[in-house]
PARO-536665 format. One line per field, with one value per residue (C-alpha): x, y, z; residue in one letter. Coordinates in steps of 0.02 Angstrom, whole numbers, plus 50000, padded with zeros to 5 digits. Example, Ala and Ser with C-alpha at 12.3 -4.5 7.8 and 13.67 -1.06 7.14 Angstrom:
// residues 2
east <- c(50615 / 50684)
north <- c(49775 / 49947)
up <- c(50390 / 50357)
aa <- c(a / s)
This chain:
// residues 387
east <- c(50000 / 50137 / 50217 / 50067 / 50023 / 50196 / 50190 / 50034 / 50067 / 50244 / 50147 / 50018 / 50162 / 50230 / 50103 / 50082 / 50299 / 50382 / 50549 / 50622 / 50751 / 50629 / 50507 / 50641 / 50665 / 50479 / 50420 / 50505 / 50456 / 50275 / 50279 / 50361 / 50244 / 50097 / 50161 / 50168 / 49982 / 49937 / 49867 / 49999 / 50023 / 49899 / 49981 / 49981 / 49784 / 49789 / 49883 / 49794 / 49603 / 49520 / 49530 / 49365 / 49285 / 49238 / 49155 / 49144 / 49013 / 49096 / 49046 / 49140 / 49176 / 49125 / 49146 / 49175 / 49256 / 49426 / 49337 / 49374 / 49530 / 49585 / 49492 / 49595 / 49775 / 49740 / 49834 / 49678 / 49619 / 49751 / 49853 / 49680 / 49537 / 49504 / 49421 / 49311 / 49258 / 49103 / 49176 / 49019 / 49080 / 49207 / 49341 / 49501 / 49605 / 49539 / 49642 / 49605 / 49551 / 49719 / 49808 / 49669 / 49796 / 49955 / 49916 / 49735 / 49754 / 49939 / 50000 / 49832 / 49766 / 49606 / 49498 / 49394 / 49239 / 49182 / 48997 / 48873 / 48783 / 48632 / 48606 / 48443 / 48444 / 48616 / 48637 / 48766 / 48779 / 48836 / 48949 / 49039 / 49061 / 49030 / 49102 / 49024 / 49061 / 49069 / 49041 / 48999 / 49023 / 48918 / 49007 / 48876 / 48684 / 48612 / 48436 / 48321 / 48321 / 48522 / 48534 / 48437 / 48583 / 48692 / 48540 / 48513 / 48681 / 48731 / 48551 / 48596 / 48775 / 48719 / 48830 / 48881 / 48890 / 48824 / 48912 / 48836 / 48934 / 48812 / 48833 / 48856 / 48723 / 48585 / 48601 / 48487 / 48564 / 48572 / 48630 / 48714 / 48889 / 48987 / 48834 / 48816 / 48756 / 48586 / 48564 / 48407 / 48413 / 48331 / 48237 / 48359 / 48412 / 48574 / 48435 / 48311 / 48443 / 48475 / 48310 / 48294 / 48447 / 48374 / 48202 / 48304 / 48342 / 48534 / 48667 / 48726 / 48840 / 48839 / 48960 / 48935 / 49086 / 49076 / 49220 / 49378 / 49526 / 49714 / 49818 / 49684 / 49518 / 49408 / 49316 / 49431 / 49370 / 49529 / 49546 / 49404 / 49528 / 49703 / 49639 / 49609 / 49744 / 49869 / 49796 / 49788 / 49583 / 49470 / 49412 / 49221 / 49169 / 49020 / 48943 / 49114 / 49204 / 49249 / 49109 / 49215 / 49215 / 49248 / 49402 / 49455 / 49615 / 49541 / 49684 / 49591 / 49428 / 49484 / 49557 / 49409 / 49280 / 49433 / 49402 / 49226 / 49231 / 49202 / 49195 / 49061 / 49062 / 48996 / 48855 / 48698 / 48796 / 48801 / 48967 / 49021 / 49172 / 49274 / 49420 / 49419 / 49506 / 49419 / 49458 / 49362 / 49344 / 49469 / 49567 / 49579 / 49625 / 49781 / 49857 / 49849 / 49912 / 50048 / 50102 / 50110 / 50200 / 50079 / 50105 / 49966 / 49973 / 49931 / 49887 / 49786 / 49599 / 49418 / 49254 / 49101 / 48923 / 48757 / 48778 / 48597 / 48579 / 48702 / 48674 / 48837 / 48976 / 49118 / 49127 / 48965 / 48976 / 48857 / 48789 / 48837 / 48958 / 48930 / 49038 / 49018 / 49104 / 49176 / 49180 / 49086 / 49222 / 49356 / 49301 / 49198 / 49326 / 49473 / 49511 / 49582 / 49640 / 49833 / 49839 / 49828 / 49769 / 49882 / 50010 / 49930 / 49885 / 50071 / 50099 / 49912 / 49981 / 50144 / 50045 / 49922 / 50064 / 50177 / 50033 / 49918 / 49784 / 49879 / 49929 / 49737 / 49661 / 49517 / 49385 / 49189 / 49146 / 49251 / 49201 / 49044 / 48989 / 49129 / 49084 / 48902 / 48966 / 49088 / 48961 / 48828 / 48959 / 48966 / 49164 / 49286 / 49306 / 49474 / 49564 / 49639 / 49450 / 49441 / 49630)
north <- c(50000 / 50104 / 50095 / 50114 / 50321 / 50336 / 50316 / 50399 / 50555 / 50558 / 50551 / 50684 / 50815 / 50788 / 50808 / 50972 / 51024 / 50956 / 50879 / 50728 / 50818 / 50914 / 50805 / 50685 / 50746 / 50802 / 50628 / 50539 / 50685 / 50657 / 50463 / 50452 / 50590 / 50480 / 50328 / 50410 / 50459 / 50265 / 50315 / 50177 / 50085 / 49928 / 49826 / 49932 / 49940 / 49745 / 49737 / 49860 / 49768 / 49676 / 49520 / 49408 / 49347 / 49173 / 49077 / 48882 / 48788 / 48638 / 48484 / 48374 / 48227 / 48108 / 48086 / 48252 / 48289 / 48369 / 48470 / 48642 / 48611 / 48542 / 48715 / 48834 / 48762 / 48777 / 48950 / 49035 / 49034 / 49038 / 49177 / 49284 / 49262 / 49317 / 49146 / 49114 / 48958 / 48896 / 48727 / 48613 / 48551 / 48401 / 48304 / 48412 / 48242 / 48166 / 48218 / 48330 / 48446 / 48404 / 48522 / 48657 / 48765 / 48739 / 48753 / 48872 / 48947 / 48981 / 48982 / 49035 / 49156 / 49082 / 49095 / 48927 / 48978 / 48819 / 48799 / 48678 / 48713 / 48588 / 48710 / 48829 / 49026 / 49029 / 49224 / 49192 / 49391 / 49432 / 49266 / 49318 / 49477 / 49611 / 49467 / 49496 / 49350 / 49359 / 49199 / 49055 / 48881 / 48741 / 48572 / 48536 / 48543 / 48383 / 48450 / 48584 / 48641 / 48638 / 48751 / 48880 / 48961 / 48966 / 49024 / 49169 / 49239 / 49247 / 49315 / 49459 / 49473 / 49492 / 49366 / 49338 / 49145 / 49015 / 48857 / 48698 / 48527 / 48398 / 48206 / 48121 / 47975 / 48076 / 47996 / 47858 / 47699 / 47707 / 47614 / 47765 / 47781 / 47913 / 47987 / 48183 / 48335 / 48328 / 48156 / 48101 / 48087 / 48039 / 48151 / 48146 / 48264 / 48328 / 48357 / 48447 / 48556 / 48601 / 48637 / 48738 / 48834 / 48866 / 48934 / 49051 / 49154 / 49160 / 49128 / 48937 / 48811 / 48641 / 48534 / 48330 / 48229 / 48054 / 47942 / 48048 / 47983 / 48051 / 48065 / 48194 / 48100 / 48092 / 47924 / 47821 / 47720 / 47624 / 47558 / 47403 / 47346 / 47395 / 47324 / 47141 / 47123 / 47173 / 47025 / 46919 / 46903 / 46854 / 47031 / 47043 / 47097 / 47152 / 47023 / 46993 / 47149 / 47221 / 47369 / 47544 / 47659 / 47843 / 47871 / 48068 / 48137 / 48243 / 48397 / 48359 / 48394 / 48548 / 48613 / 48604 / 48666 / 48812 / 48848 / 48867 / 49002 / 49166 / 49120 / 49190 / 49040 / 48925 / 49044 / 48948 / 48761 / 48602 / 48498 / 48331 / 48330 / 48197 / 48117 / 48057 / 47903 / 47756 / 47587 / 47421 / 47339 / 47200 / 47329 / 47401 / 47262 / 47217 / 47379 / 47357 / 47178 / 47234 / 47372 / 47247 / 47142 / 47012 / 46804 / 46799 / 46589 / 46608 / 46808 / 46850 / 46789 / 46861 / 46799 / 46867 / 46925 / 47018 / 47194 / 47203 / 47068 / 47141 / 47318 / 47323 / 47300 / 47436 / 47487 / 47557 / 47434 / 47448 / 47300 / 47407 / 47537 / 47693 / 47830 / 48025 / 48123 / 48295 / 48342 / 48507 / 48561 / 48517 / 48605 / 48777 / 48809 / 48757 / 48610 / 48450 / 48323 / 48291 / 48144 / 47964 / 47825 / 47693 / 47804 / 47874 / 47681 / 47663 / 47793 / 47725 / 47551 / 47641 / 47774 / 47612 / 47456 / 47587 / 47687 / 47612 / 47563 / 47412 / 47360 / 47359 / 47183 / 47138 / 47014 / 46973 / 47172 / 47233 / 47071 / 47038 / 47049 / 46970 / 46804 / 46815 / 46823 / 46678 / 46572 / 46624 / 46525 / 46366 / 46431 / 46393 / 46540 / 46597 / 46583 / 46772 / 46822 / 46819 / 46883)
up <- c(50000 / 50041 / 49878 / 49784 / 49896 / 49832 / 49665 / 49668 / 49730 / 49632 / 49447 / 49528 / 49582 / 49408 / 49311 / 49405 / 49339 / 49484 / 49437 / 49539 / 49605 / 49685 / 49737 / 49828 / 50005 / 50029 / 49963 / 50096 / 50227 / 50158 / 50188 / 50369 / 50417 / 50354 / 50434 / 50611 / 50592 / 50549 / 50383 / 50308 / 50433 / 50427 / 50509 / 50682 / 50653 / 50640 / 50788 / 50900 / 50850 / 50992 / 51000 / 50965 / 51126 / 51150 / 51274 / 51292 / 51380 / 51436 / 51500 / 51637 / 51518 / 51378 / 51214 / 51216 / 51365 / 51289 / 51166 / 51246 / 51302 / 51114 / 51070 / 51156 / 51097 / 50925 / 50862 / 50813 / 50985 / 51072 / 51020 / 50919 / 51039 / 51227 / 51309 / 51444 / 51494 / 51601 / 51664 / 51735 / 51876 / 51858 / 51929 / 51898 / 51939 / 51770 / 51592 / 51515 / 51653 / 51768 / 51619 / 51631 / 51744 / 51673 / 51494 / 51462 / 51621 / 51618 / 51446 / 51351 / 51469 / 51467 / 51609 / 51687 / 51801 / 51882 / 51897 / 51908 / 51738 / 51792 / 51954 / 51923 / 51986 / 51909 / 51859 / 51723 / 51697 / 51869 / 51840 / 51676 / 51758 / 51581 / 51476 / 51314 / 51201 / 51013 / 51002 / 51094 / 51089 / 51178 / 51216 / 51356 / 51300 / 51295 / 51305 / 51256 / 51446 / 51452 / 51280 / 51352 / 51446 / 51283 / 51190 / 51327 / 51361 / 51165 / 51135 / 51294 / 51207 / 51023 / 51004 / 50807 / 50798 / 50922 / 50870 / 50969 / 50954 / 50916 / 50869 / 50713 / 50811 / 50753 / 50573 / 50522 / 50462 / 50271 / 50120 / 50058 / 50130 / 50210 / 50281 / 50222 / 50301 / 50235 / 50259 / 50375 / 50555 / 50701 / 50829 / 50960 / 51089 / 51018 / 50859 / 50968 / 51033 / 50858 / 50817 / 50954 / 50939 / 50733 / 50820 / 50944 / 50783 / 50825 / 50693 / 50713 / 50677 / 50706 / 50733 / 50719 / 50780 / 50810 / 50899 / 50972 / 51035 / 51081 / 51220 / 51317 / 51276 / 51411 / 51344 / 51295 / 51164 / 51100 / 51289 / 51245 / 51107 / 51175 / 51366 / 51288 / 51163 / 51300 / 51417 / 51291 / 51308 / 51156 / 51083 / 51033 / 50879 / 50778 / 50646 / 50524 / 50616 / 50426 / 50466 / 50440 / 50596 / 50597 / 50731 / 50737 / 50816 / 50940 / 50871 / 50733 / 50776 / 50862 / 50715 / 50604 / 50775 / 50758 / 50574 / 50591 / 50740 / 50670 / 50493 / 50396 / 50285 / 50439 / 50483 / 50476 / 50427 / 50477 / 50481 / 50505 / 50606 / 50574 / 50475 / 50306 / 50323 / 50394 / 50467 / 50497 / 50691 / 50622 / 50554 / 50700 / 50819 / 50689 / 50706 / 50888 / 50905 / 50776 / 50870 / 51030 / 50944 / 50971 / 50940 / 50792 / 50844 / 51042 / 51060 / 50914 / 50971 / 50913 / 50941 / 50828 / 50899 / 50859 / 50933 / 50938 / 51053 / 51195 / 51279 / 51388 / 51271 / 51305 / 51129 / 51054 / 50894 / 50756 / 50630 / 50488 / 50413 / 50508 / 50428 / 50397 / 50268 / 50311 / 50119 / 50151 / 50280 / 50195 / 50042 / 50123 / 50293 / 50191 / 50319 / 50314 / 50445 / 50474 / 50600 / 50520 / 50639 / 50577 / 50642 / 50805 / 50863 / 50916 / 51022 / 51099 / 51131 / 51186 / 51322 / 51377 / 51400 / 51498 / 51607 / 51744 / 51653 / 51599 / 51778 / 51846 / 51860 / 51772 / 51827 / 51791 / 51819 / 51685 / 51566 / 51574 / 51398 / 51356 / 51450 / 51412 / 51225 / 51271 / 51356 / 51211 / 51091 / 51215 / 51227 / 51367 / 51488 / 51472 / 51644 / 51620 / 51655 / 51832 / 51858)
aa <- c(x / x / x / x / x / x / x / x / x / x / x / x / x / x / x / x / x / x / x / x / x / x / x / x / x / x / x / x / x / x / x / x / x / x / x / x / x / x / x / x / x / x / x / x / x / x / x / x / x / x / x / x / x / x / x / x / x / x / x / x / x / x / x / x / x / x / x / x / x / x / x / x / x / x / x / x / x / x / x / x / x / x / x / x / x / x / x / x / x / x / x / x / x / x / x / x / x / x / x / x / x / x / x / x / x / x / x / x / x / x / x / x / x / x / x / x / x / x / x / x / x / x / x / x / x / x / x / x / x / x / x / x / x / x / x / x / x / x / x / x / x / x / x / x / x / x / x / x / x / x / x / x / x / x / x / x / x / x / x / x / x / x / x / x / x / x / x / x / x / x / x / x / x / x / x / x / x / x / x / x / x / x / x / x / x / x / x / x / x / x / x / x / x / x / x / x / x / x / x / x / x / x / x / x / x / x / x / x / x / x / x / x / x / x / x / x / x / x / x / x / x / x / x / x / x / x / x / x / x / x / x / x / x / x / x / x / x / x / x / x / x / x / x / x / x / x / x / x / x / x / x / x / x / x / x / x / x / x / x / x / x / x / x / x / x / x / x / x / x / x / x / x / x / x / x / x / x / x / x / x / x / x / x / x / x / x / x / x / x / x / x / x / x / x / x / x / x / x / x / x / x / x / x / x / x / x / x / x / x / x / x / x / x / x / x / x / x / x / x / x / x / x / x / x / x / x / x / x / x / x / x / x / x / x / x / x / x / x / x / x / x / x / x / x / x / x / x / x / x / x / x / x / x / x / x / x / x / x / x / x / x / x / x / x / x / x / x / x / x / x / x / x / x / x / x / x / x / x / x / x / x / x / x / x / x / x / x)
């Protein structure tokens, strides 16, 4: 910009007879003075611009448990927005709230208010204390009752997005595979939260994940296959176990919930949130045992059942491919995951076989789907069981 006043006003002095001898030393006069008065300086007015203000509803764990925390590490937040979180009350022993201090607190500036967000008479004005928020995010509605208080303080804020994560369950089982945004669904809560979040007038997006996992997942997911192949149990699996599941990175779902704040081109969307590579239940349980370095002969053990017929299986398995495409934000937020689970399942197995969770003893409690499946199939029960 600078160059182009310059040349501007140097062909407009000569047209009026000026030579460029002449017009040298007040040129350069002419340009520093402008600088000092910020009329070419865009980069100060970037600078000095307040930063967006975001607040995050967040519940105390889940599938979704790390969800803010992911949040505030990515760069766009972290360094380009002013946070505020409403932390539901939780355990702060559990990952990922153990890092709240040291890393949002600390090195993001962010500030946690704890609160009990199911408690009623809760002023949330008086709480957030002239906090404002631009936008807010809600990781914690899981009914038309709990979205109310995101609904009401953006409303009161004149907030300019209201993004609510929501669940890729929603979607009805179909013979058409990924699943896309406009695909049907099913009436569920996360839906009516939706709808009711469309009704309240606001601007939305929504945001569908479906399994996380990483290193700060609050549900750990990959624990029902890494547990058993690292005791050497049978593993259960759905029907013929070659289903494809939809695992995300949870810096990966971050990173797309990141793209979408504050982006005109997610007002009023819907996104699956979610990777684009996918991998089968087998496919899943050979990584791990690879990774373990597992005896295929004596290690390597599945059994097959109907995951219709059992309700209290770890793993919420499905009879048939369940997989979402995030197509539409790859292509309209300019997003695209960078973790690979083939990858990522090693430094799993690594963090499990070397943490506590592979020194606690499991008995009938922790297995008993598996030796209802076991017993189902007139099998043996392995000894290891009841260790």
């Amino acid at each position: 910009m600078e160059i182009r006043l310059f040349a501007f006003v140097t062909c407009a002095l000569l047209s009026l007879g000026y030579s460029f001898e002449a017009l040298g030393g007040n040129l350069k006069r002419l340009v520093s003075q402008q600088r000092r008065c910020g009329v070419l300086n865009m980069a100060a007015d970037a600078s000095g611009a307040s930063k967006k203000k975001l607040l995050i509803l967040q519940n105390k764990g889940g599938g979704h448990g790390s969800v803010g925390y992911n949040l505030c590490l990515q760069k766009k937040v972290a360094e380009g927005m002013e946070v505020v979180i409403l932390q539901d009350k939780c355990n702060y022993k559990k990952i990922p709230f153990s890092f709240y201090k040291a890393d949002l607190e600390e090195k993001v500036g962010a500030k946690v208010i704890n609160v009990d967000l199911t408690a009623t008479g809760v002023d949330y004005n008086e709480l957030l204390n002239g906090f404002k928020p631009d936008v807010v995010l809600d990781n914690w509605s899981k009914s038309v009752a709990n979205a109310s208080i995101g609904i009401s303080i953006a409303q009161a804020a004149q907030s300019e997005q209201l993004l609510f994560v929501s669940s890729a369950g929603m979607y009805k089982s179909s013979n058409l595979t990924p699943l896309l945004e406009g695909d049907a669904v099913k009436t569920n809560d996360p839906r009516a939260v939706e709808l009711a979040i469309v009704q309240s007038g606001l601007p939305y997006t929504f945001l569908r994940p479906q399994y996380i996992y990483g290193p700060k997942s609050n549900k750990r997911y990959l624990d029902y296959f890494l547990g058993r192949a690292h005791r050497k149990l049978h593993i259960p699996l759905p029907t013929h176990a070659e289903q494809l599941v939809c695992l995300t990175h949870e810096e990966d779902v971050a990173s797309l919930m990141a793209a979408a704040l504050a982006n005109p081109k997610a007002i009023n969307q819907v996104f699956n949130c979610g990777t684009d590579r996918f991998v089968s239940y087998k496919g899943i349980c050979e990584m791990v045992h690879a990774a373990m370095n597992s005896d295929k002969e004596k290690d390597v053990k599945y059994m097959y059942f109907d995951p219709t017929q059992y309700s209290n299986v770890a793993f919420p398995f499905r009879k048939e491919t369940f997989i979402t495409s995030p197509g539409k934000a790859k292509l309209t937020l300019d997003w695209a995951p960078t973790h690979k689970f083939d990858q990522d399942i090693v430094e799993e197995v690594k963090a499990y076989v070397s943490g506590d969770l592979a020194n606690e003893k499991w008995g009938t409690e922790q297995l008993k789907a598996d030796l209802e499946i076991l017993a189902s199939k007139g099998l043996l029960v392995d000894p290891k069981f009841d260790e």
